[in-house]
C-alpha positions in Angstrom: 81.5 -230.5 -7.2 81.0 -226.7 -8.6 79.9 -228.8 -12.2 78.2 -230.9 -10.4 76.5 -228.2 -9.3 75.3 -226.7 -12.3 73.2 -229.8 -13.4 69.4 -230.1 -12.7 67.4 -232.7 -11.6 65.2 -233.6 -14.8 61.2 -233.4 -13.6 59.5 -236.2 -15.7 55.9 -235.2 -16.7 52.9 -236.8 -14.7 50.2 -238.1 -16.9 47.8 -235.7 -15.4 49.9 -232.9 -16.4 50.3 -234.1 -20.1 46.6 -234.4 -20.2 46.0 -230.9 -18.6 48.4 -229.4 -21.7 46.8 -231.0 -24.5 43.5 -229.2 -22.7 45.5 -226.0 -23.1 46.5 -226.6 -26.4 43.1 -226.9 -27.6 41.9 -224.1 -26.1 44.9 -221.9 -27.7 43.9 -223.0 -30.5 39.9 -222.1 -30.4 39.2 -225.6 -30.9 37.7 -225.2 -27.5 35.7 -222.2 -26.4 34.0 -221.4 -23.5 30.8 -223.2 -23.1 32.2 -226.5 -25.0 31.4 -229.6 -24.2 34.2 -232.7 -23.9 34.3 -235.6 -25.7 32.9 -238.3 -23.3 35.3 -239.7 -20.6 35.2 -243.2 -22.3 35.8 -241.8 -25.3 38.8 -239.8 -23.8 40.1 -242.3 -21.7 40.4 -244.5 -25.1 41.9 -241.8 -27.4 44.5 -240.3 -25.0 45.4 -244.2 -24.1 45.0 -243.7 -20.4 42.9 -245.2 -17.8 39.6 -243.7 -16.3 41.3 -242.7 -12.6 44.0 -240.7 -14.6 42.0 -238.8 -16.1 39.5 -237.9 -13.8 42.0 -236.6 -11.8 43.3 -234.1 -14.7 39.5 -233.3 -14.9 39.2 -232.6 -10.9 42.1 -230.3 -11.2 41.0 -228.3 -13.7 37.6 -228.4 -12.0 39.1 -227.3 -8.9 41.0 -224.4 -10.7 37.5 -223.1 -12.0 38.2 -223.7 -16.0 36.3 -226.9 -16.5 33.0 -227.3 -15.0 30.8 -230.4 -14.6 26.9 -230.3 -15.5 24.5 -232.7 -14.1 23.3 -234.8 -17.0 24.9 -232.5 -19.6 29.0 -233.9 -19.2 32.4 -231.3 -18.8 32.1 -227.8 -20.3 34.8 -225.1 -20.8 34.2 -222.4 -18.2 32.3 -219.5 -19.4 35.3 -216.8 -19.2 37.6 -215.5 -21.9 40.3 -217.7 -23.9 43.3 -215.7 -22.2 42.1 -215.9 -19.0 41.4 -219.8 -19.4 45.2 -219.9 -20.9 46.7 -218.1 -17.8 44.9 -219.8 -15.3 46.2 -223.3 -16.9 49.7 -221.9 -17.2 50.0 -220.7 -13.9 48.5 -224.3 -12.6 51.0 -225.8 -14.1 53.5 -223.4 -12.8 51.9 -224.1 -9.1 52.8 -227.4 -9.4 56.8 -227.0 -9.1 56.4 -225.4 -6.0 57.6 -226.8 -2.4 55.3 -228.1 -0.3 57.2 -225.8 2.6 55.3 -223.3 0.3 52.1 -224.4 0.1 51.3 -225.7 3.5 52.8 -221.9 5.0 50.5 -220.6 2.4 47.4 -222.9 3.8 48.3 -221.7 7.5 47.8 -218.0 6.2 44.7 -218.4 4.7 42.9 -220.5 6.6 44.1 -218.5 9.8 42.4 -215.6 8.1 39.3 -217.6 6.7 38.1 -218.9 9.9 38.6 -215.3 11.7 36.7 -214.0 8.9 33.9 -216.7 9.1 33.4 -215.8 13.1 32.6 -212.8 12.3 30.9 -212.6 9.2 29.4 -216.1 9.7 25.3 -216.7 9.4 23.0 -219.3 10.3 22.9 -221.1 7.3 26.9 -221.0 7.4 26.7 -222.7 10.9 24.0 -225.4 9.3 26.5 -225.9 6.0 30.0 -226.2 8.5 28.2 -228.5 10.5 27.0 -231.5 7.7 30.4 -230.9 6.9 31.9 -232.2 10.2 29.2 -234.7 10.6 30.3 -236.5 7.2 34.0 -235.9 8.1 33.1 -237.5 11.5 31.7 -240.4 9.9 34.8 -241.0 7.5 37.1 -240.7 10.6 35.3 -243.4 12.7 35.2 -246.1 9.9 39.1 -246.0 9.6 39.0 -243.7 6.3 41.3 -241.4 5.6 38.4 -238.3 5.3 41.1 -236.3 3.7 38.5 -234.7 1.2 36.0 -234.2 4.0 38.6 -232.2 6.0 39.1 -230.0 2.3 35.7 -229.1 2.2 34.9 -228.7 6.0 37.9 -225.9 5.7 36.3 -225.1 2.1 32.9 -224.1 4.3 34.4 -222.1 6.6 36.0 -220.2 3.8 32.5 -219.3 2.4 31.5 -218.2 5.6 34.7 -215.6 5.7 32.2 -214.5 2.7 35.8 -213.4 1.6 35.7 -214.4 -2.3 39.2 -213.9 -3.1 40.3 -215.9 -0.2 38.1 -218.4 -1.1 39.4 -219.0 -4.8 42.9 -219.0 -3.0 42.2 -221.8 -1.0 40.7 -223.4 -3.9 43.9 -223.6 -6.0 46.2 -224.2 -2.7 44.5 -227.2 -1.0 43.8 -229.8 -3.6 47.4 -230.4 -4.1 48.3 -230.5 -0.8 45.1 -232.8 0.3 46.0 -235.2 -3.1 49.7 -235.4 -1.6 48.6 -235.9 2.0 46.7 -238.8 1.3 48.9 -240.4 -1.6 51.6 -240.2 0.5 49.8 -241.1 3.9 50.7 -238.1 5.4 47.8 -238.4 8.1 47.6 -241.1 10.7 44.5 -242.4 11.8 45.3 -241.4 15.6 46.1 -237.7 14.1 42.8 -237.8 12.0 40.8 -238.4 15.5 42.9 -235.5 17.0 41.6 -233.6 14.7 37.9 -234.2 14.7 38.3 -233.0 18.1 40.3 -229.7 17.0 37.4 -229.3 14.1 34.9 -228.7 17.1 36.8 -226.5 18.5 36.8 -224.8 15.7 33.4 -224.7 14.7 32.6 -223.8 18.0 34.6 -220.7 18.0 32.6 -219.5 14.6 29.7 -220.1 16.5 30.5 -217.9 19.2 31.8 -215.3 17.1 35.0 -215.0 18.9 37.7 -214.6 15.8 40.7 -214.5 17.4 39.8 -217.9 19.1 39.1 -219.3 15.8 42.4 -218.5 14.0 44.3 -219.3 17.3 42.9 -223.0 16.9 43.6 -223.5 13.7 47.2 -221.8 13.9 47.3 -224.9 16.6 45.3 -227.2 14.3 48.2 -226.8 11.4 51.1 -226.3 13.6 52.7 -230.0 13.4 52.6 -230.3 9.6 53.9 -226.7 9.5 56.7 -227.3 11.7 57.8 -230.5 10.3 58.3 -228.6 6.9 60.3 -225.0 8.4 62.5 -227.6 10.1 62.8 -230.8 7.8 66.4 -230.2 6.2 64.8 -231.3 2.8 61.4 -230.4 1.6 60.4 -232.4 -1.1 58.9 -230.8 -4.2 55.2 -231.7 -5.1 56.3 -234.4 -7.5 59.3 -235.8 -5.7 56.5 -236.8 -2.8 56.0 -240.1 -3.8 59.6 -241.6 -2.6 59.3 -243.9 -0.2 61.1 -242.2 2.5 59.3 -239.3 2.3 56.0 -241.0 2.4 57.6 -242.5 6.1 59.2 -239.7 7.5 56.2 -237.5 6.8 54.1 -240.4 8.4 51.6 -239.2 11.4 50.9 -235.4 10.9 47.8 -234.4 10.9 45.6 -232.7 7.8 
């Protein structure tokens, strides 16, 4: 059993991830700078033999990481900051990605604890306006049986701008994809939970509105609490890409985003 012991689980490479390092590798190189423009995604999808899904989802999560960015009309660019910096920020996504999900969802109860008693107090009208369109549209996804799951991101995306909190902002940025991504390959969220929810959104929003901080990180300390104590008590926590089993995707069944 002690040899046993000393083997390790090999991790097999997601397409997504392969993609992501052939991005770094160019960009190590200098083939691409900041400011460059990517081959079409047709033209990608062809040349990298993968289909159109895969490899918008590399693209979204190296949008999401702030290294790509998307222009209207003009295709993917490079993000305009230096070649190290775009190399660390793709090496430490990668990294990210082997963490637990205990982790990242304790991580996401910190921040967006924080974020929302940030936003109720440094909140402004236009905050209030921005929040609300994003309930309304998360509403709307919730009551036609949809999963909403990135409605719910960027509802608790808006309340981080309104924390006008920049770092904690970019921290939620790199923590929540994953977890969102997992939640909903993995149907982490019930419909019944997603209705639950809405409810505790309002409540929420509400407490922004009112300025009242403490109210607002109390509720979504309460919000998060279901998902957070399934993974402090679960005797296993899966790893980000050991999610997809099938008895994780049941055990995991019900909790709420």
């Amino acid at each position: 059993m002690e040899l046993l012991n000393s083997f390790k689980e090999i991790e097999i490479e997601s397409p997504e991830d392969k993609i992501i390092k052939q991005i770094r590798s160019l960009i190590t190189s200098g083939q691409l700078k900041p400011g460059d423009k990517l081959p079409a995604e047709r033209q990608l999808c062809k040349r990298l033999g993968v289909s159109r899904s895969l490899l918008r989802k590399a693209l979204q999560k190296l949008e999401f990481f702030g290294i790509l960015k998307a222009l209207p009309q003009s295709g993917t660019v490079v993000a305009g900051i230096g070649m190290n910096a775009l190399e660390g920020l793709i090496t430490d996504m990668l990294n990210l990605q082997t963490n637990d999900f205990k982790s990242l969802v304790e991580t996401r109860v910190i921040l967006e604890t924080n974020s929302a008693e940030l936003a109720a107090v440094n909140r402004t009208e236009q905050d209030i306006v921005e929040i609300e369109k994003a309930l309304k549209l998360y509403n709307q996804e919730v009551k036609k049986d949809n999963f909403a799951i990135e409605e719910d991101f960027m509802f608790h995306l808006k309340i981080a701008e309104a924390s006008k909190n920049s770092v904690l902002q970019s921290l939620m940025l790199i923590i929540i994809p994953d977890i969102m991504v997992y939640f909903k390959e993995n149907d982490v969220c019930g419909q019944g939970r997603s209705l639950h929810a809405a409810e505790e959104h309002e409540m929420i929003l509400e407490a922004i509105k009112n300025k009242e901080p403490e109210k607002a990180g109390l509720i979504v300390k309460n919000h998060l609490a279901d998902i957070l104590e399934y993974v402090r008590n679960a005797e296993e926590i899966p790893h980000l890409n050991k999610l997809n089993s099938p008895s994780k995707r049941m055990s995991m069944n019900g909790y709420k985003t």
